[in-house]
FIKOLZA-1660 file (N, C-alpha, C; in steps of 0.1 Angstrom, whole numbers, plus 5000, padded with zeros to 4 digits):
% residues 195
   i   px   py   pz ch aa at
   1 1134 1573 7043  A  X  N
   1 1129 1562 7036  A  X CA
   1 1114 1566 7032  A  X  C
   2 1106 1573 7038  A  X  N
   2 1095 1572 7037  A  X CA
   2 1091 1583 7023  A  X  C
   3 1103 1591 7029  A  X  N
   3 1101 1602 7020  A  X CA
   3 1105 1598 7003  A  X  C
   4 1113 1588 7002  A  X  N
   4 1120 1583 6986  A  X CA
   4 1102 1572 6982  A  X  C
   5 1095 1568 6993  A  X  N
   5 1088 1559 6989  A  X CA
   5 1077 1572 6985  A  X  C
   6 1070 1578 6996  A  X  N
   6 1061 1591 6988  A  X CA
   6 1064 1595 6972  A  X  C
   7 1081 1597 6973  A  X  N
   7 1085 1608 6959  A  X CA
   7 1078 1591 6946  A  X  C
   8 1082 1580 6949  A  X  N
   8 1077 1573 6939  A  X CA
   8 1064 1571 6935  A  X  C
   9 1054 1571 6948  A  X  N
   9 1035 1574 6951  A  X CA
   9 1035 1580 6943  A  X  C
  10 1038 1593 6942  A  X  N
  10 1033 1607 6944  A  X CA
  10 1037 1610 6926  A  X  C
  11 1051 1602 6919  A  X  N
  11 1057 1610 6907  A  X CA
  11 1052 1604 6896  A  X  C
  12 1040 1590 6895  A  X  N
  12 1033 1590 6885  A  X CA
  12 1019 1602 6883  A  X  C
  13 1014 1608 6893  A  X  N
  13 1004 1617 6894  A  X CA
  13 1011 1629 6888  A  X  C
  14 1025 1630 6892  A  X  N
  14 1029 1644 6886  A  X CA
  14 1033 1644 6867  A  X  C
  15 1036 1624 6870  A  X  N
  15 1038 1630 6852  A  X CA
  15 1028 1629 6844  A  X  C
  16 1016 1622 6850  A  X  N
  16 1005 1618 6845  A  X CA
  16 0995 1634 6843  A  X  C
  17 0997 1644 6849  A  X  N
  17 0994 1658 6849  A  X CA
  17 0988 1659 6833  A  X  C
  18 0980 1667 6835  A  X  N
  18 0974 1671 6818  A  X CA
  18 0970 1687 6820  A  X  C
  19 0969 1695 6807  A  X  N
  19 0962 1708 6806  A  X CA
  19 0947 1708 6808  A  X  C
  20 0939 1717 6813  A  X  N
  20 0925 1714 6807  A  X CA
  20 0921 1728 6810  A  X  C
  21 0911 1731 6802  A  X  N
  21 0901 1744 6802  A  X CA
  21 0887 1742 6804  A  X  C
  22 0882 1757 6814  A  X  N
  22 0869 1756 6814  A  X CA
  22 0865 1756 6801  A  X  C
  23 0851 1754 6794  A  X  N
  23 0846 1755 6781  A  X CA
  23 0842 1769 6784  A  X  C
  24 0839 1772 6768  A  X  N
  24 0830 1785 6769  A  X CA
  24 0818 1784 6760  A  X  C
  25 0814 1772 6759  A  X  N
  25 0796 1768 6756  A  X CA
  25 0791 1766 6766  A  X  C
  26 0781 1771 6762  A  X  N
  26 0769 1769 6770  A  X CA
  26 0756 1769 6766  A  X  C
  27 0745 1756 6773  A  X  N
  27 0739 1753 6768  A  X CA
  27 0727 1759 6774  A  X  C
  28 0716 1763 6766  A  X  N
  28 0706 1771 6778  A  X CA
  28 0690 1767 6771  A  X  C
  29 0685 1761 6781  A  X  N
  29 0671 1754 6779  A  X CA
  29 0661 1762 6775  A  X  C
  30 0651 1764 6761  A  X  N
  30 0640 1768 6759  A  X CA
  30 0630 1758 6763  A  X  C
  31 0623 1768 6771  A  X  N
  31 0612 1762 6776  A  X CA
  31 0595 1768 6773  A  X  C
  32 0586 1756 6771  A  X  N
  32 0571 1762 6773  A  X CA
  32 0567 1768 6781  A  X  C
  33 0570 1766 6796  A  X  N
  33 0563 1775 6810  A  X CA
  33 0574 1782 6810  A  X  C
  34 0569 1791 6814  A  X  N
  34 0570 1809 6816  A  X CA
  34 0581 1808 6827  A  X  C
  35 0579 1796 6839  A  X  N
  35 0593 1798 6849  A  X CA
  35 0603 1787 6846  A  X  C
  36 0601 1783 6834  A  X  N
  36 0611 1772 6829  A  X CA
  36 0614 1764 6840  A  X  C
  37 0599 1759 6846  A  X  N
  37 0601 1743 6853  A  X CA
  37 0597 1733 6844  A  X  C
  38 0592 1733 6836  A  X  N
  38 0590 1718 6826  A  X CA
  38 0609 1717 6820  A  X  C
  39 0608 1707 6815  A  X  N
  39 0620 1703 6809  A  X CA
  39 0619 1709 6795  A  X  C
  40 0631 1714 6789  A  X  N
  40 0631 1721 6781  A  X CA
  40 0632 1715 6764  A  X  C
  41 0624 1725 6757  A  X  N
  41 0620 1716 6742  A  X CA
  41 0633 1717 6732  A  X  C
  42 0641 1726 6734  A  X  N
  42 0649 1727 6726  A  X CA
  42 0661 1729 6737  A  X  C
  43 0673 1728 6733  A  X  N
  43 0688 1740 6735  A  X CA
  43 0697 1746 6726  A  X  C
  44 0698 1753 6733  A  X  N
  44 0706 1769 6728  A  X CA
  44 0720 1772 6727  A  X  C
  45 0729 1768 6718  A  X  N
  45 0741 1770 6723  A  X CA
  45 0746 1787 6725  A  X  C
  46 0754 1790 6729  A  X  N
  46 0758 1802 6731  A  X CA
  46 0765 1813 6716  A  X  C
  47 0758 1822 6718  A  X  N
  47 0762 1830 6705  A  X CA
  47 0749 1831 6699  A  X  C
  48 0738 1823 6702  A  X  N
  48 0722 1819 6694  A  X CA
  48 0716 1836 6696  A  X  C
  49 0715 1841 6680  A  X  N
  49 0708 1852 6685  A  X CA
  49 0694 1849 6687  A  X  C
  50 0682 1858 6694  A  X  N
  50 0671 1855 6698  A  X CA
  50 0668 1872 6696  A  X  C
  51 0654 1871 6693  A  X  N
  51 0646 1888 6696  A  X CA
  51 0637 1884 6712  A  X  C
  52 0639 1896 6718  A  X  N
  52 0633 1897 6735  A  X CA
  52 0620 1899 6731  A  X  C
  53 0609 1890 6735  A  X  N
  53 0593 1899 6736  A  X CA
  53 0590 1906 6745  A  X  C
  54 0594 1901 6760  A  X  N
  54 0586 1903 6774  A  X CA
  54 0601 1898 6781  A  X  C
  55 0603 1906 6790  A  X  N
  55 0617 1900 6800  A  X CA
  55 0609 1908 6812  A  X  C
  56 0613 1897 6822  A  X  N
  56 0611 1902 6842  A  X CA
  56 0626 1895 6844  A  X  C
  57 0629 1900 6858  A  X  N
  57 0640 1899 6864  A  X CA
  57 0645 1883 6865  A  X  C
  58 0635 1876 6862  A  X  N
  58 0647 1861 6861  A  X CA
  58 0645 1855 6847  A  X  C
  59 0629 1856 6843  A  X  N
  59 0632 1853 6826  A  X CA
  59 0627 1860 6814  A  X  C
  60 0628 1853 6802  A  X  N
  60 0623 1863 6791  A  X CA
  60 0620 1853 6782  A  X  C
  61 0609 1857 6773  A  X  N
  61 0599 1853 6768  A  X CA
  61 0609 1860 6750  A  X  C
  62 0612 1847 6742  A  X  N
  62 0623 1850 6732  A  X CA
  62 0615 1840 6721  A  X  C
  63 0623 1849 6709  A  X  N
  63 0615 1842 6697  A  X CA
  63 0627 1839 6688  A  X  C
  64 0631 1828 6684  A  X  N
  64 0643 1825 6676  A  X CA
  64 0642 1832 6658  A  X  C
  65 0650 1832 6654  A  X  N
  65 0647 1835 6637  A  X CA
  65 0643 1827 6635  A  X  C
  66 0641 1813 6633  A  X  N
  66 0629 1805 6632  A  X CA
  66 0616 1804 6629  A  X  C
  67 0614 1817 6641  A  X  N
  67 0597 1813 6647  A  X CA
  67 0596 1810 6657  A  X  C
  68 0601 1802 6663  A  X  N
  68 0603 1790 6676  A  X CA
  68 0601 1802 6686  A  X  C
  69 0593 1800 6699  A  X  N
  69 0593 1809 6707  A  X CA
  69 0586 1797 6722  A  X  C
  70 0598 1806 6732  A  X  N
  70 0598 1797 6741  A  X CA
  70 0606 1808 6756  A  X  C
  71 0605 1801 6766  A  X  N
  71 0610 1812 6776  A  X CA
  71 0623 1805 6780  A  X  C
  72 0631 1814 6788  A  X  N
  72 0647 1811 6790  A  X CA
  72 0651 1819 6802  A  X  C
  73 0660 1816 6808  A  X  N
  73 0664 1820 6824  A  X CA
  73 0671 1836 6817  A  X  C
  74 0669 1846 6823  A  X  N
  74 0671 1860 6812  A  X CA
  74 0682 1867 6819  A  X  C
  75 0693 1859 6831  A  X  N
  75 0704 1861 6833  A  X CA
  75 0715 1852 6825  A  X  C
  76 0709 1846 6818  A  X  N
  76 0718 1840 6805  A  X CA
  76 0721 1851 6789  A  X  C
  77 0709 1858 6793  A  X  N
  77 0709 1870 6779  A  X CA
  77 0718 1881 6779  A  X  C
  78 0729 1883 6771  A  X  N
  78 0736 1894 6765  A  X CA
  78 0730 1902 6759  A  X  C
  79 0733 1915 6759  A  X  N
  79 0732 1926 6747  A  X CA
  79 0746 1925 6737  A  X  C
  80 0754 1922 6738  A  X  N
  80 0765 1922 6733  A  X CA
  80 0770 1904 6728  A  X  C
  81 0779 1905 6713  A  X  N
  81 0782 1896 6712  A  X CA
  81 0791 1886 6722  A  X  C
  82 0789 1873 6722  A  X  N
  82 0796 1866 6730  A  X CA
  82 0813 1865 6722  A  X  C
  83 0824 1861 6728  A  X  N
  83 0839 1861 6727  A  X CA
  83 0837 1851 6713  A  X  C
  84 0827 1840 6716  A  X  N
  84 0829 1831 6707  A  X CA
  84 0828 1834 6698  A  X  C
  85 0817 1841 6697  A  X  N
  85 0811 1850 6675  A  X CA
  85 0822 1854 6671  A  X  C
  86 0826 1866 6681  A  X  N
  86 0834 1876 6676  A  X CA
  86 0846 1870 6669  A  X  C
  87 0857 1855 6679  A  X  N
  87 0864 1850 6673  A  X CA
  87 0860 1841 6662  A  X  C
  88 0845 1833 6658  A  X  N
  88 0843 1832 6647  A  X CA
  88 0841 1840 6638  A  X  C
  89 0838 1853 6636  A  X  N
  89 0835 1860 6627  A  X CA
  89 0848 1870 6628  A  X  C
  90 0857 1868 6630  A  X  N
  90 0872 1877 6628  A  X CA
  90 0879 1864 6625  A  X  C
  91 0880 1852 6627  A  X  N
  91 0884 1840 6618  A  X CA
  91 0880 1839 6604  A  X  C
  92 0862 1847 6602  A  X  N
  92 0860 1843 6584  A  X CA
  92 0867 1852 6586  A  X  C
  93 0868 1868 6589  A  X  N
  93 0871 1877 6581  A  X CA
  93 0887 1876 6577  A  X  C
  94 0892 1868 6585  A  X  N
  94 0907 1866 6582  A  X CA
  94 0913 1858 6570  A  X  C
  95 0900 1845 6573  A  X  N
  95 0900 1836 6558  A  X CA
  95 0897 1841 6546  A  X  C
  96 0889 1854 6550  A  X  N
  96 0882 1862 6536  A  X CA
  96 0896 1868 6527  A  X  C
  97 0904 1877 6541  A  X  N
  97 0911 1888 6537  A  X CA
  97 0922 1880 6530  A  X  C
  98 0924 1865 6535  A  X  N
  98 0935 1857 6530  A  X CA
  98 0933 1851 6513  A  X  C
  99 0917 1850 6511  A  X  N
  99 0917 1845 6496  A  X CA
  99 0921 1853 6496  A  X  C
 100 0915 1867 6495  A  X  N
 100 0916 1883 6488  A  X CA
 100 0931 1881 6485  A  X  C
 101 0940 1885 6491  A  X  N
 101 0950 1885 6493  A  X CA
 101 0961 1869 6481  A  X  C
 102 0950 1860 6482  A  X  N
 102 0962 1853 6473  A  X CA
 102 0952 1850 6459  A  X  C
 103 0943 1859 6462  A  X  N
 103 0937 1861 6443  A  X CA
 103 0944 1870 6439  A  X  C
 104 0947 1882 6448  A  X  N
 104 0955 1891 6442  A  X CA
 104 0969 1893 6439  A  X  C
 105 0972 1884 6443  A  X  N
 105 0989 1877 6445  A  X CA
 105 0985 1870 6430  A  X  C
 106 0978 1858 6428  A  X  N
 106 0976 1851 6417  A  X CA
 106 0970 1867 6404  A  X  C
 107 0963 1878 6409  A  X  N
 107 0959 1882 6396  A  X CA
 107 0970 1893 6393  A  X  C
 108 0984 1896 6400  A  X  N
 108 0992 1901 6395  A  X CA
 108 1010 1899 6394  A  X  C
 109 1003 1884 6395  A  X  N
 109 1016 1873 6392  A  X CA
 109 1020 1876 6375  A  X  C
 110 1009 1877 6366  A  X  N
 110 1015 1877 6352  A  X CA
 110 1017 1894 6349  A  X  C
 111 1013 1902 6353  A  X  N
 111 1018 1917 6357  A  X CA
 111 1034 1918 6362  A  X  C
 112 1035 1912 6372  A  X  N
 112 1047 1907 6379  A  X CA
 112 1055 1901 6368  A  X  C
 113 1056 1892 6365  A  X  N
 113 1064 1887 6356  A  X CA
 113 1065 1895 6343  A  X  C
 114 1055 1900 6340  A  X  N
 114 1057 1910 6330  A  X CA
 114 1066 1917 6331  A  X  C
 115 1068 1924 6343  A  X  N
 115 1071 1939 6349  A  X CA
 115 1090 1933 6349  A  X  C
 116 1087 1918 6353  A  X  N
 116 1103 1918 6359  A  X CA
 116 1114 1916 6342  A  X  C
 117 1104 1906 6335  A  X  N
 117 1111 1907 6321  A  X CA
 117 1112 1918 6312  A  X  C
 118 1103 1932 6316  A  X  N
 118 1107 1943 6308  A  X CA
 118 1117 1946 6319  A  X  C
 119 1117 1947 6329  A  X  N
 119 1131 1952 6335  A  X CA
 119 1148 1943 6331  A  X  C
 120 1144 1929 6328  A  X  N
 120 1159 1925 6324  A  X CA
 120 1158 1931 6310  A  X  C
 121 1151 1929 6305  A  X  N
 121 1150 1936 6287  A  X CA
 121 1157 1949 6290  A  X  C
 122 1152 1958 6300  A  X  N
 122 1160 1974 6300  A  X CA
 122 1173 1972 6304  A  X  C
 123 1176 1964 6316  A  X  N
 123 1191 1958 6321  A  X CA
 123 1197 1955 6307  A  X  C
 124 1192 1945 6298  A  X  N
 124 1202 1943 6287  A  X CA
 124 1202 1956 6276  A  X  C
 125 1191 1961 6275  A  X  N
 125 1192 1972 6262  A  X CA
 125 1200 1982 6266  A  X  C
 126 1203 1987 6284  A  X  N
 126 1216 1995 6285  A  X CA
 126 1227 1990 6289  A  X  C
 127 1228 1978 6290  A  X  N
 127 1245 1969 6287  A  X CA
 127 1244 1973 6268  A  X  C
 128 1234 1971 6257  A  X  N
 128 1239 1968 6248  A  X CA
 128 1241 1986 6243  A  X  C
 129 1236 1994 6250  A  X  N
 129 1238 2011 6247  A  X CA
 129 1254 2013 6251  A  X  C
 130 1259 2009 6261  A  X  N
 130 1274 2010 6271  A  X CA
 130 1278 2005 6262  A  X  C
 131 1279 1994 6257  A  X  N
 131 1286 1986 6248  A  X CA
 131 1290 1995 6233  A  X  C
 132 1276 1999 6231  A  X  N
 132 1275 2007 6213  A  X CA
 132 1281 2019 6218  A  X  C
 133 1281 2030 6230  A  X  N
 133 1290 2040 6232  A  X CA
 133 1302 2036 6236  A  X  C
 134 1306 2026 6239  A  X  N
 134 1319 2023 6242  A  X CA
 134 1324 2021 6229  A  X  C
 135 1320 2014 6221  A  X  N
 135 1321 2014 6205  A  X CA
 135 1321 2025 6201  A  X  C
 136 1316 2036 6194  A  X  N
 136 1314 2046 6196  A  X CA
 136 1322 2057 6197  A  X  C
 137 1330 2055 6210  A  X  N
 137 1339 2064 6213  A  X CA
 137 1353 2054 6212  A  X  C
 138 1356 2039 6207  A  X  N
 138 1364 2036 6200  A  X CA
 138 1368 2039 6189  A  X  C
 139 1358 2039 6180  A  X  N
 139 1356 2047 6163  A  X CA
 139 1358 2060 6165  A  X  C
 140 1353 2066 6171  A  X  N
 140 1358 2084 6173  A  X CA
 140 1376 2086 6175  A  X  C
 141 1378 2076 6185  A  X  N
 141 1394 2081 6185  A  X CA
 141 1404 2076 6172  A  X  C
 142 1395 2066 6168  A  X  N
 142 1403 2060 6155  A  X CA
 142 1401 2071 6144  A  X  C
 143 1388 2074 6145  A  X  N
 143 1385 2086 6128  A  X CA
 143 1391 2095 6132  A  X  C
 144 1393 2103 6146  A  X  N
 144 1406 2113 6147  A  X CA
 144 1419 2106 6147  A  X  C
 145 1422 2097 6146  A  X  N
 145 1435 2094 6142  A  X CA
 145 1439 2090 6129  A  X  C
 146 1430 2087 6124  A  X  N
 146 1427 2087 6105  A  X CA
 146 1429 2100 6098  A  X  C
 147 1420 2109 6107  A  X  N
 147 1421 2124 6098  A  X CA
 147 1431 2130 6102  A  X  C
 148 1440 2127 6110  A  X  N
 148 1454 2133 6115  A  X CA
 148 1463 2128 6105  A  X  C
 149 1463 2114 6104  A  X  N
 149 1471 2108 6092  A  X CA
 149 1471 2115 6079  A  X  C
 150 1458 2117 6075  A  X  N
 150 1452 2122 6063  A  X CA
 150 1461 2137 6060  A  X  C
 151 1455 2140 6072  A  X  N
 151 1460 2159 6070  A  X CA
 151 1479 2155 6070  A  X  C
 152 1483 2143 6080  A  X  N
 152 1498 2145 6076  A  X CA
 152 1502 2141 6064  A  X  C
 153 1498 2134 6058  A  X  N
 153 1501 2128 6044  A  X CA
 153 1491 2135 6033  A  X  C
 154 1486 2145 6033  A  X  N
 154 1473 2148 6021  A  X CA
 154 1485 2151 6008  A  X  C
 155 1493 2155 6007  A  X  N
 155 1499 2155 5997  A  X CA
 155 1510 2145 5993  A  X  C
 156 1509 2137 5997  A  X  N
 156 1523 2124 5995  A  X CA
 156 1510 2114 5990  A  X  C
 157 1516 2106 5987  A  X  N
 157 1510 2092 5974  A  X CA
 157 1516 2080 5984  A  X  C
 158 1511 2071 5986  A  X  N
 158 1517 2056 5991  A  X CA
 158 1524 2047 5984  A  X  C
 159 1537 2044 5991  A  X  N
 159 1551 2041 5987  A  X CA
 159 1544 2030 5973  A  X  C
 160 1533 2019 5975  A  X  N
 160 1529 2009 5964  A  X CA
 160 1524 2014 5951  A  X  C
 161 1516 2025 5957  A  X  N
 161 1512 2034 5945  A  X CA
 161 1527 2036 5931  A  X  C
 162 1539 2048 5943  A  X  N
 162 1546 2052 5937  A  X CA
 162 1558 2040 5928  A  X  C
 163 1556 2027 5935  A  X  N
 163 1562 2020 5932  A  X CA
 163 1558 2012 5917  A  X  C
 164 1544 2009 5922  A  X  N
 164 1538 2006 5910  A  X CA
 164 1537 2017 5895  A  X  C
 165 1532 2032 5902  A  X  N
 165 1535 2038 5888  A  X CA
 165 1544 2037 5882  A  X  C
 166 1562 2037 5890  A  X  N
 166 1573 2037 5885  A  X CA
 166 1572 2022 5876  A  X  C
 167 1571 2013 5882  A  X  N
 167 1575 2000 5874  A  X CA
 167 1560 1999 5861  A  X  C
 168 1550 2003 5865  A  X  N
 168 1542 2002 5850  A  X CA
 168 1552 2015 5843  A  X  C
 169 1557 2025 5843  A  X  N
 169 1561 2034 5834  A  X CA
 169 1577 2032 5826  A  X  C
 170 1584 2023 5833  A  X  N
 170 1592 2017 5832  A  X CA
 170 1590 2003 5823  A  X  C
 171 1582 1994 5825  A  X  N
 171 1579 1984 5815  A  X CA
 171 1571 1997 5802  A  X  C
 172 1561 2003 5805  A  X  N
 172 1554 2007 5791  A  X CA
 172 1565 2016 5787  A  X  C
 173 1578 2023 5789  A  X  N
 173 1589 2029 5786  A  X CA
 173 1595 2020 5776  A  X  C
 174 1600 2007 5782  A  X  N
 174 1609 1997 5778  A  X CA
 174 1602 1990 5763  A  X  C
 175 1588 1992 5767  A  X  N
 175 1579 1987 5755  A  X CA
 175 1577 1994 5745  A  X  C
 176 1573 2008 5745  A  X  N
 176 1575 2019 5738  A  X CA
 176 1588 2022 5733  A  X  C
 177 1597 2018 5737  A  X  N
 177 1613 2020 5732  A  X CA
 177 1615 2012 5721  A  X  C
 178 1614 1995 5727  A  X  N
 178 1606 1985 5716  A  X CA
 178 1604 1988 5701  A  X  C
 179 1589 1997 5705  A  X  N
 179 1581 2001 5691  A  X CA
 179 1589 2007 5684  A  X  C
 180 1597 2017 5693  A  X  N
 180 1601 2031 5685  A  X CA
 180 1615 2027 5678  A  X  C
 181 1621 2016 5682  A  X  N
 181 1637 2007 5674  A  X CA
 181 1630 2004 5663  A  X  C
 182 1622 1997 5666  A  X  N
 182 1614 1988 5651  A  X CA
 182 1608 1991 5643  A  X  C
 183 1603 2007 5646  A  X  N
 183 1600 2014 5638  A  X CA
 183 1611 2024 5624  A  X  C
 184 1616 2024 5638  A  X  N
 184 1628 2034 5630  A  X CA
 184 1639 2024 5618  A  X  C
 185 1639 2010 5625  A  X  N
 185 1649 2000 5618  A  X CA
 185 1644 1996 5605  A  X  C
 186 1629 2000 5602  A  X  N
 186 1616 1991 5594  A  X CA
 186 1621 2003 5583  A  X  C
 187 1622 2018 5590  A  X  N
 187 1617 2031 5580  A  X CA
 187 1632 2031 5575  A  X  C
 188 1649 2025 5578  A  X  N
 188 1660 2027 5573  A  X CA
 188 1659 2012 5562  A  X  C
 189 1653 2004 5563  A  X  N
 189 1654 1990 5557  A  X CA
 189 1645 1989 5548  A  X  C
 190 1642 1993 5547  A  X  N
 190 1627 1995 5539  A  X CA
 190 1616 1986 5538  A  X  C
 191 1611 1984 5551  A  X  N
 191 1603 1977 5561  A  X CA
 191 1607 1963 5564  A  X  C
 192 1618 1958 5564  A  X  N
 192 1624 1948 5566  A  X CA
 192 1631 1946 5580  A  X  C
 193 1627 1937 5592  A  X  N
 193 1633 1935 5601  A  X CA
 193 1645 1927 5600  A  X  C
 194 1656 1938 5606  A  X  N
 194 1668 1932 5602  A  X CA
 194 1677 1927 5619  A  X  C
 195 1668 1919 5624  A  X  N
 195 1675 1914 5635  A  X CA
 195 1665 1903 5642  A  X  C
% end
């Protein structure tokens, strides 16, 4: 029993649980006296660069880009950038490289679209080439089968031709025969049509 009453004590603390981190600011007191016992006139967050004038083993005597100059506990001083610059200044450079990157995206979008419409234009100009050789070499087997025709028939005439010369030679025959009765009937009659 005791132990079910604990688990119920004890299981709002466990859900109640949160994440938390140490910080990595820090604040560091510029001061007027030299052993930074007065209370300090400014603070410093971390990453603040300073130029060194004078350093002993606990403080140093720093001048801000400012001008501002004041002493500070000199086991707080780096040679080296703190984690935080570094990740601020590799964050611009990442925001930098990201415009870069989508101006250049934006300044070879209409290159790009250029590029892709001459390529359907080539896609269609050699569908419409395939198409005109396919054509092409449809007409080629037809004109060889024309000139075969040709060479088998070069001396024969087509049956409408022959038919037609026969029947115009046959009417101008029948007509001419005509003339040549009426002529002859005119020259025994003595130009008198006798029928």
């Amino acid at each position: 029993m005791r132990l079910v009453f604990a688990v119920f004590v004890l299981l709002p603390l466990l859900v109640s649980a949160e994440t938390a981190y140490v910080t990595d600011t820090l604040q560091l007191g510029l001061h007027q006296a030299e052993d930074t016992s007065d209370p300090p006139f400014r603070s410093l967050d971390s990453g603040q660069a300073m130029e060194v004038i004078s350093r002993t083993r606990y403080y140093a005597n720093v001048q801000l880009p400012d001008g501002t100059q004041g002493y500070v506990k000199a086991g707080f001083l780096v040679s080296s950038k703190p984690a935080k610059l570094i990740v601020a200044e590799t964050q611009a450079e990442a925001d930098r490289l990201a415009r870069e990157l989508e101006e250049a995206r934006q300044a070879f979008a209409a290159p790009a679209a250029t590029i892709d419409a001459l390529k359907q234009q080539a896609a269609d100009l050699e569908a419409r080439l395939n198409q005109s050789e396919v054509a092409a070499s449809e007409l080629g087997e037809e004109n060889a089968s024309l000139r075969n025709r040709q060479s088998k028939y070069k001396n024969s005439m087509p049956l409408q031709w022959v038919v037609g010369a026969l029947g115009a030679s046959l009417v101008g025959g029948f007509l001419l025969g005509l003339w040549w009765v009426d002529r002859r009937s005119r020259q025994r009659h003595g130009g008198i049509r006798i029928y």
